[in-house]
KOLRODREN-592418 format. One line per 3 residues: their letters; for each residue x, y, z of C-alpha. Coordinates in Angstrom, 3 decimals, decimal comma, m for minus. Layout:
BEGIN
a = X Y Z | ...
***
This chain:
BEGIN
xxx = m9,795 73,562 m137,164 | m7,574 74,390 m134,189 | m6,898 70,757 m133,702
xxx = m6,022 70,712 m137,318 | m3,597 73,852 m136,999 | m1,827 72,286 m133,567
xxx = m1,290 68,880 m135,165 | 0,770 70,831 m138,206 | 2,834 72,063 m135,958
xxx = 3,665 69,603 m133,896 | 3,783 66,951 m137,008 | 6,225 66,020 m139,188
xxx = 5,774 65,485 m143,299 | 3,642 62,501 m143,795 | 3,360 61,433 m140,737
xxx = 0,269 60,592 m138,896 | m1,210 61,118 m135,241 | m1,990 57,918 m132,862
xxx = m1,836 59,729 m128,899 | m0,720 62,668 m126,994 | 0,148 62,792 m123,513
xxx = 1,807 64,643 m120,491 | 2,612 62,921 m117,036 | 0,924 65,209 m114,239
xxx = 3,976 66,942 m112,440 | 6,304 67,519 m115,543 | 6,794 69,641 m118,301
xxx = 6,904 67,112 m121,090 | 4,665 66,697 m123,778 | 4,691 63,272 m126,111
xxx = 3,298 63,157 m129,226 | 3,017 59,277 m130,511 | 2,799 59,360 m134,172
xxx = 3,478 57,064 m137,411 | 3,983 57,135 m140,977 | 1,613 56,877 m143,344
xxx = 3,096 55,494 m146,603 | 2,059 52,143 m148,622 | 5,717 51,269 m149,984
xxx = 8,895 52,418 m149,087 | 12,387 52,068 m151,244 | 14,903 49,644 m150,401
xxx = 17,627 52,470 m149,889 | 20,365 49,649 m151,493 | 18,965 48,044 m154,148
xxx = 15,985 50,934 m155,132 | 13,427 48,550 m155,149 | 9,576 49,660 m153,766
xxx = 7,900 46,857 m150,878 | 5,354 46,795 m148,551 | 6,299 43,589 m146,866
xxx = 6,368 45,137 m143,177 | 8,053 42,661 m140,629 | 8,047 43,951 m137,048
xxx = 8,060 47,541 m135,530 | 10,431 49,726 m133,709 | 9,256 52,938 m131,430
xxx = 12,002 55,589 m130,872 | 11,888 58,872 m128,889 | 12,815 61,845 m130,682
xxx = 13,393 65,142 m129,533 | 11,247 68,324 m131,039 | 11,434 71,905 m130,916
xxx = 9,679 73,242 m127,225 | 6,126 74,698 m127,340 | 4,798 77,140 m124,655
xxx = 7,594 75,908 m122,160 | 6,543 72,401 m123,068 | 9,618 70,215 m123,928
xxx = 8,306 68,053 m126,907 | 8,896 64,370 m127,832 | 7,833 62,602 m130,690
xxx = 7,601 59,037 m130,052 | 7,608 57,673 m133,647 | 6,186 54,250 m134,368
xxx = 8,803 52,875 m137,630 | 7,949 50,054 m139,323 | 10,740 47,197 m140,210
xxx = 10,625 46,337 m143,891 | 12,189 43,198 m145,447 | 13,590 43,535 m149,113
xxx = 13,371 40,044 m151,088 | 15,901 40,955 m153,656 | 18,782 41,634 m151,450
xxx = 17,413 40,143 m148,790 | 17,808 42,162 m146,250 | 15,594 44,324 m143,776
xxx = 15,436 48,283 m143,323 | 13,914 50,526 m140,858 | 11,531 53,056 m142,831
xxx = 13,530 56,812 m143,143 | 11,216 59,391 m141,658 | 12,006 62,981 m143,461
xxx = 12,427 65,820 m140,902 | 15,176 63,350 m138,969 | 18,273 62,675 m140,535
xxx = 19,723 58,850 m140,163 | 20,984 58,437 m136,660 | 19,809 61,480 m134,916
xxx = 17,478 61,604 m132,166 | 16,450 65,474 m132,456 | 14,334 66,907 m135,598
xxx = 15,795 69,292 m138,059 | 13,563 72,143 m137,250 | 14,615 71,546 m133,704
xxx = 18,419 72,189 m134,749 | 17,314 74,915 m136,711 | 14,991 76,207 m133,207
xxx = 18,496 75,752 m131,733 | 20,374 78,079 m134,056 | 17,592 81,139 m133,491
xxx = 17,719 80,305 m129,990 | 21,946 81,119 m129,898 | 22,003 84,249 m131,990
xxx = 18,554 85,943 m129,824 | 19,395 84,819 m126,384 | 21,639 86,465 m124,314
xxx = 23,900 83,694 m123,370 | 24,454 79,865 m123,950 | 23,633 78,670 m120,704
xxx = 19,677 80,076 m121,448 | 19,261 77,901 m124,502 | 20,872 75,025 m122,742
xxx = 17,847 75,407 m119,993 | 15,346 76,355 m122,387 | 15,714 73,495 m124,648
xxx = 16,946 70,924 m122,123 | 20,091 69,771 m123,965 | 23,435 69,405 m123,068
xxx = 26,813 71,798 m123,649 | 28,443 69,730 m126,097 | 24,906 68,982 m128,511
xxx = 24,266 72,586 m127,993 | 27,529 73,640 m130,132 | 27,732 70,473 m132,121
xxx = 24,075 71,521 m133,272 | 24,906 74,924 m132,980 | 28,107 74,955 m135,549
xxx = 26,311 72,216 m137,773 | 23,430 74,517 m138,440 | 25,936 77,011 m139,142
xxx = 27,748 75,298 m141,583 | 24,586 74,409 m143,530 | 23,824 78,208 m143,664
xxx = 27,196 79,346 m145,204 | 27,069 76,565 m147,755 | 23,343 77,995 m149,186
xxx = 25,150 81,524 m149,438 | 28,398 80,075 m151,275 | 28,769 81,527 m154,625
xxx = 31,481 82,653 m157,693 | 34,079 85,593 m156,950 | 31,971 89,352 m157,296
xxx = 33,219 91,994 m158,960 | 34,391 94,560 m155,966 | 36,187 93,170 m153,083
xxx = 37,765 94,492 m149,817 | 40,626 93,307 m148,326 | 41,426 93,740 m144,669
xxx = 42,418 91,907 m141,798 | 41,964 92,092 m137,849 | 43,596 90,772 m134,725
xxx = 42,033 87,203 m134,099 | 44,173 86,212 m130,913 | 47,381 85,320 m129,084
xxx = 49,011 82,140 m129,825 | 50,833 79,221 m127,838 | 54,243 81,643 m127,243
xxx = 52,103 84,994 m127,354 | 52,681 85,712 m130,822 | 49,504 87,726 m132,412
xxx = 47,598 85,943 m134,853 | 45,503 87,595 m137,651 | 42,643 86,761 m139,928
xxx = 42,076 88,013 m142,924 | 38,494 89,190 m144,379 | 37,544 89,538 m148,014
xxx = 34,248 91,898 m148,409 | 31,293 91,817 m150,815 | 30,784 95,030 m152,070
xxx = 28,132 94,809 m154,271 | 26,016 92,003 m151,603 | 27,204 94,122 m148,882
xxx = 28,219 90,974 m146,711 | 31,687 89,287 m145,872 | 32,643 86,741 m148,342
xxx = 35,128 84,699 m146,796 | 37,534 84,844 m143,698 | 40,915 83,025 m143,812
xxx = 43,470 82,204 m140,878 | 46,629 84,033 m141,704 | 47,418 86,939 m143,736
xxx = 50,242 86,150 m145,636 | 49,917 85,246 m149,603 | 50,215 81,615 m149,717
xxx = 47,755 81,159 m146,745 | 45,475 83,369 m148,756 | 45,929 81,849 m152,163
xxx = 45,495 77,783 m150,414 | 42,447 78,902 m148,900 | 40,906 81,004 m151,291
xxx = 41,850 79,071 m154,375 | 38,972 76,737 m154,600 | 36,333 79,567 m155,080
xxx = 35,522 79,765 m158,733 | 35,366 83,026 m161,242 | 38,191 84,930 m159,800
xxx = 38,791 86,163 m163,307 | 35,587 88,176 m162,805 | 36,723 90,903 m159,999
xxx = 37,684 93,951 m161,397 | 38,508 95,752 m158,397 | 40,043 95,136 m154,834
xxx = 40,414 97,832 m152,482 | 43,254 97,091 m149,733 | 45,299 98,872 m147,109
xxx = 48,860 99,591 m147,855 | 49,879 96,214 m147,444 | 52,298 94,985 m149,272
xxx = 51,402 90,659 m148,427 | 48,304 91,635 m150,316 | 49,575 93,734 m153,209
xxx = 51,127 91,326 m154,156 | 48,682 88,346 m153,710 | 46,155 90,176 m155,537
xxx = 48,330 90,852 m158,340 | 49,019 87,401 m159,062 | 45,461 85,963 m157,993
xxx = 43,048 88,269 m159,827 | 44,177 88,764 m162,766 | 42,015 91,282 m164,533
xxx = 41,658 93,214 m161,239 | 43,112 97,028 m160,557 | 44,046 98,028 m156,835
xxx = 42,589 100,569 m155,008 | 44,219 101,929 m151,796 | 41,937 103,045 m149,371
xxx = 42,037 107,067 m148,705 | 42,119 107,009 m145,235 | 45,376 104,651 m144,896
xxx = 46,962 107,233 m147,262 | 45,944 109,862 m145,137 | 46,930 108,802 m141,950
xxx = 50,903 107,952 m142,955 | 52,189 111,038 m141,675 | 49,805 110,556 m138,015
xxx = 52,045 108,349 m136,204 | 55,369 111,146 m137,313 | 53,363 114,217 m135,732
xxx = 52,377 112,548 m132,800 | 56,157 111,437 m132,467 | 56,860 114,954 m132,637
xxx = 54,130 116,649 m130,728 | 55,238 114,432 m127,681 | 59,237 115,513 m127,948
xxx = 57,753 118,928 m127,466 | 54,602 118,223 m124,612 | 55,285 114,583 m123,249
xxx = 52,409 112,213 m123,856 | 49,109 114,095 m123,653 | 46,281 112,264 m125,807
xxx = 43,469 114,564 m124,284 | 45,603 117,885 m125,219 | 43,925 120,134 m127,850
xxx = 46,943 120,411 m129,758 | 46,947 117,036 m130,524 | 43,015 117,266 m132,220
xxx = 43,988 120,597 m134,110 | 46,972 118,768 m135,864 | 45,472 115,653 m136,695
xxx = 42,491 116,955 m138,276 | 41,999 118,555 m141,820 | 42,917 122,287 m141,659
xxx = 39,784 122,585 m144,305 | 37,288 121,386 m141,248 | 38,979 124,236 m138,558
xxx = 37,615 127,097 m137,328 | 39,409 130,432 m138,442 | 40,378 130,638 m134,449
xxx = 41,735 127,572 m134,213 | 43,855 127,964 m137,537 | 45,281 131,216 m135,944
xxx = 46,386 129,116 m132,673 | 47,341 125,983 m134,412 | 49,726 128,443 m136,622
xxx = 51,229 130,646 m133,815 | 52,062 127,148 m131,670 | 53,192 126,077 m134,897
xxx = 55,755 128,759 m135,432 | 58,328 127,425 m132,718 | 59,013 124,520 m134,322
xxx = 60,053 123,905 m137,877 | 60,023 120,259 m138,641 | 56,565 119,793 m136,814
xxx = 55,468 122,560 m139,257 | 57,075 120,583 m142,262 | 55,353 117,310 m141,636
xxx = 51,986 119,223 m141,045 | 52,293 121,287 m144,666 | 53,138 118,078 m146,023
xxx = 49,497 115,823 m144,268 | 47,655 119,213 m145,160 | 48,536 118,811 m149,172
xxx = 48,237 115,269 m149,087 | 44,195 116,169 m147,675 | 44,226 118,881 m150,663
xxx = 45,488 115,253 m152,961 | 42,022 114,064 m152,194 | 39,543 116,964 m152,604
xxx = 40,591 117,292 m156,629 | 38,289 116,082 m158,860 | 39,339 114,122 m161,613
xxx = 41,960 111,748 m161,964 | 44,636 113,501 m164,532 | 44,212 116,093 m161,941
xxx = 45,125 114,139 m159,050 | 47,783 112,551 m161,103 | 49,710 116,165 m161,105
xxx = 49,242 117,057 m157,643 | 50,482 113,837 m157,118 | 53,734 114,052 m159,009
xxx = 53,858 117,911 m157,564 | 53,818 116,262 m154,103 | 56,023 113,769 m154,045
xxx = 58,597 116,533 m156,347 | 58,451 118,554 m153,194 | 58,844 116,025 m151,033
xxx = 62,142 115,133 m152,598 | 63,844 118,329 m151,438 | 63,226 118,072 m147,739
xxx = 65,863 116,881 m145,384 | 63,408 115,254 m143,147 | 63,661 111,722 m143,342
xxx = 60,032 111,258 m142,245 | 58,978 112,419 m145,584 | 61,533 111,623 m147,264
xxx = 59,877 107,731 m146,099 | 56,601 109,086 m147,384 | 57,755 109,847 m150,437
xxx = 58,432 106,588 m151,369 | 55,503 105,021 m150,159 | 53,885 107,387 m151,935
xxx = 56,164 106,399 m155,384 | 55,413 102,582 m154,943 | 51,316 103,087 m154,487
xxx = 50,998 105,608 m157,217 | 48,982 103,473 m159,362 | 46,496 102,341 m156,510
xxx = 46,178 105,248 m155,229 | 45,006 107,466 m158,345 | 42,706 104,605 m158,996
xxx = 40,774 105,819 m156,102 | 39,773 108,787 m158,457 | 38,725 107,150 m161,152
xxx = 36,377 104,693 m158,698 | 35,633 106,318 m155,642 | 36,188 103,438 m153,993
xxx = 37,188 103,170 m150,089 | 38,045 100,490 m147,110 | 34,888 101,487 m145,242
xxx = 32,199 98,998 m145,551 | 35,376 96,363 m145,006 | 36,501 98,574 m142,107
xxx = 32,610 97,986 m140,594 | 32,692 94,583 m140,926 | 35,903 94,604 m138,286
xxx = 33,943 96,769 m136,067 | 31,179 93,718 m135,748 | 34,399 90,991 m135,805
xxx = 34,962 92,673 m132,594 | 31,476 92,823 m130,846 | 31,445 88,770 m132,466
xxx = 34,212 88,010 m129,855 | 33,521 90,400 m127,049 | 30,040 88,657 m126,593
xxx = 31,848 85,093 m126,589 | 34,316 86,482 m124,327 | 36,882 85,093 m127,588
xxx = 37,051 82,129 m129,442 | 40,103 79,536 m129,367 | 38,629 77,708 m132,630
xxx = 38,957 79,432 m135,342 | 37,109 76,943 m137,184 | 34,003 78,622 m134,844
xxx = 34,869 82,026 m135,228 | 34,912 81,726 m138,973 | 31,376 80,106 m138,875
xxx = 30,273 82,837 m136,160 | 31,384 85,363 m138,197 | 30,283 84,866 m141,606
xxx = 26,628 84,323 m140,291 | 26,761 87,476 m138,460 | 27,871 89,348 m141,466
x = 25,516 87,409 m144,310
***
């Protein structure tokens, strides 16, 4: 029985043992073997012989065993077909035409890359070279994304991250479109604008079937996901609306203390007044006092946080037009920016009260886009990033 069980393993589908061997001194272990089939198919004219010519032997490389690097040495017969006349070499299933490594040893490869710590270990450990490792590497990786491929889902995220610098250090972006309802990322494109987003994305049937996609203020995708989905409403995410006004206080607080980012100032105005201590509303409001404006913009991020804790979204849709009626009377041409913002993302953002729907699980998936590249020190293909990437976040 243990015989039995090793043989298994170290045996491919239909495929018989002859010999085993290792030479004294090495870490090698061949395994002869040879198939054990009647007929076989003439793979041009479909037609079943057993006329069996001559013989070739070829090595083939297998996944390791115990620190044991593994070789099959595979006996193939030569058949001759008489109604084409012409010979074939018998196909042996677990190696694909032309190969010289087994499938499960390019699938051995792929565990080996994502749970060692490096490369250079699964280059030693399985004896191969740089350029087989990522050929395997990025083939095996390709053959997972295209079992996971399916039609558009009903919730998506939209999003995109800094991917790296180009030839004349111009930034270049990718753009990733989340799975809510799987919970993984669903595609990443190279670009962010709409037509690189529409050639890219195009080919992936049902689009007609996503009824919501929830987006940073940014207008290149507003307006590619109005024309590509059409039955879809927009949702913009709460804590891009939240944070419009953050970059204008900080402006301001550093006019008035220089450029501080560990002062306690700066944490008291940037968070929600709701979430302060009554001590630190009292000193937040007499540093407050002395200046106006910085006072303005800070009444004006506290009511938008006030926007989001109504329930309800006729509700919200009154604060909102309350806000943005009292916006209209300040002289400060900060808000007098957010009021129009505010104007031209009405509609997506009251749909946020009506689905409850936020950036965040898109906004995690960037967080583990970045650990992706710090552990491969970045990529220069994006063709490998993409493939990197989408298996990380299946």
């Amino acid at each position: 029985m243990p015989e039995t069980m090793l043989l298994r393993q170290l045996l491919l589908p239909e495929m018989k043992f002859l010999n085993s061997w290792r030479k004294p001194g090495t870490r090698t272990l061949g395994v002869e073997t040879e198939k054990q089939s009647q007929l076989e198919v003439c793979p041009r004219c479909a037609t079943a012989t057993s006329s069996v010519y001559d013989h070739r032997t070829v090595k083939v490389r297998d996944t390791p065993m115990r620190g044991l690097a593994v070789r099959l040495i595979v006996r193939k017969r030569r058949f001759s077909c008489r109604p084409c006349g012409r010979p074939f070499t018998e196909p042996v299933p677990g190696i694909r035409k032309g190969y010289r490594t087994t499938e499960r040893y390019q699938r051995s490869v792929l565990w080996a890359c994502e749970n060692f710590s490096d490369l250079t270990q699964v280059r030693r450990a399985y004896r191969c070279s740089s350029g087989y490792l990522y050929k395997a590497l990025y083939t095996q990786l390709e053959l997972q994304r295209r079992k996971r491929l399916y039609p558009w889902p009903a919730v998506v995220g939209l999003d995109e991250h800094f991917f790296r610098r180009g030839p004349h250090g111009f930034r270049q972006f990718v753009s990733m479109v989340v799975d809510y309802k799987n919970r993984r990322l669903f595609e990443l494109v190279e670009g962010r604008t709409g037509a690189e987003l529409e050639a890219h994305l195009g080919p992936i049937p049902g689009r007609e079937n996503v009824r919501f996609v929830v987006m940073d203020m940014c207008d290149p995708y507003k307006s590619f996901a109005q024309r590509f989905f059409p039955n879809a409403r927009l949702v913009a995410d709460k804590f891009h609306v939240l944070r419009l006004l953050s970059p204008h206080i900080n402006r301001r607080r550093r006019l008035v203390e220089g450029d501080r980012r560990s002062a306690a100032i700066r944490r008291l105005l940037l968070r929600s007044r709701f979430r302060l201590e009554l001590g630190e509303r009292f000193a937040l409001d007499q540093w407050l006092a002395s200046y106006p404006e910085l006072r303005e913009l800070y009444d004006a991020k506290e009511a938008m946080h006030g926007l989001y804790r109504i329930r309800g979204r006729h509700r919200a849709k009154a604060a909102l037009t309350v806000l943005t009626d009292r916006l209209a009377t300040s002289p400060l041409p900060e808000l007098q920016t957010l009021r129009r913002t505010l104007m031209r993302w009405r509609r997506e953002i009251l749909a946020y009260f009506g689905t409850g729907l936020t950036n965040g699980r898109t906004e995690g998936f960037n967080n583990k886009a970045k650990l992706v590249k710090k552990r491969a020190y970045g990529y220069r293909s994006f063709r490998n990033y993409r493939l990197r990437l989408l298996n990380a976040c299946a």
